[in-house]
C-alpha positions in Angstrom: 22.3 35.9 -4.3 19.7 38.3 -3.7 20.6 42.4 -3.7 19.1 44.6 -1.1 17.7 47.7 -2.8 17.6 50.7 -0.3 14.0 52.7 -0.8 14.1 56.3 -1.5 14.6 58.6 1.9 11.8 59.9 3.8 11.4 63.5 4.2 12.7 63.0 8.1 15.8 61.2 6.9 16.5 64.3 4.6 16.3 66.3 7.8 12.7 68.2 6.3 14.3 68.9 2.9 11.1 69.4 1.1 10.5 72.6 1.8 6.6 74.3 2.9 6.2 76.1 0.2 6.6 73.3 -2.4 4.2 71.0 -0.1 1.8 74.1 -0.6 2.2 73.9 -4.5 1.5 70.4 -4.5 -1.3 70.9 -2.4 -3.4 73.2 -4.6 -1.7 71.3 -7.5 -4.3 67.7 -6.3 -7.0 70.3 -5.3 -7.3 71.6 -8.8 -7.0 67.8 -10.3 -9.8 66.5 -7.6 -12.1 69.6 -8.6 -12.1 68.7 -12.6 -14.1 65.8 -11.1 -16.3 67.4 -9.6 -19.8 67.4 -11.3 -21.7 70.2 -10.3 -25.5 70.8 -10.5 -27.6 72.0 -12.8 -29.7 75.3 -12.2 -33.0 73.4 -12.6 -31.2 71.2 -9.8 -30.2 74.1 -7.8 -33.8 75.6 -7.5 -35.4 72.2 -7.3 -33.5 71.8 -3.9 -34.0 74.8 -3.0 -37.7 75.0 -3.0 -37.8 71.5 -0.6 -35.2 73.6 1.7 -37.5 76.4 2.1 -40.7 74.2 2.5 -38.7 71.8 4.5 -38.0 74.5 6.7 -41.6 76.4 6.8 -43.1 73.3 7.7 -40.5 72.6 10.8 -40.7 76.0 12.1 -44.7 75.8 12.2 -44.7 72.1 13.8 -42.3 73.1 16.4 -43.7 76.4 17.1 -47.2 74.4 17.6 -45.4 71.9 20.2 -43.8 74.7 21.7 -47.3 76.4 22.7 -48.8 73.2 23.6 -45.9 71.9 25.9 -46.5 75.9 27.6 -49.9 75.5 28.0 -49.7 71.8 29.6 -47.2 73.7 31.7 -49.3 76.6 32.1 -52.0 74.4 33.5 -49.6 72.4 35.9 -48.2 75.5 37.1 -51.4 76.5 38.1 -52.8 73.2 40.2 -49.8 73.3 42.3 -50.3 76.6 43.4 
């Protein structure tokens, strides 16, 4: 014959036993775990990414401020033959 084992409760069927606080202790319990694995970057890694940020960003401001006064000028010059 085969024996039904009954699983542990949920925390519904212990009418919310577990209480907030210890849910928030276990939280920061696994966020400390998960952030031992975190590898972080080097300072050469740091300032490496940096420097394409910046340039990245230089470079995108000038293109898009060069689109921006040719798009006004088309416009300029449309504006003008309907009138």
């Amino acid at each position: 014959m085969s024996q039904i084992t009954e699983a542990a409760p949920t925390q519904r069927e212990l009418g919310g036993a577990v209480s907030k606080i210890a849910q928030t202790k276990q939280f920061y319990r696994d966020v400390k775990a998960e952030m031992k694995k975190v590898t972080w970057p080097t300072r050469e890694e740091v300032k490496g990414t940096t420097v394409v940020v910046l340039i990245a960003v230089f470079f995108f401001g000038f293109f898009l401020w060069g689109v921006d006064i040719v798009i006004s000028l088309i416009l300029k010059t449309l504006m003008d033959l309907v009138k």
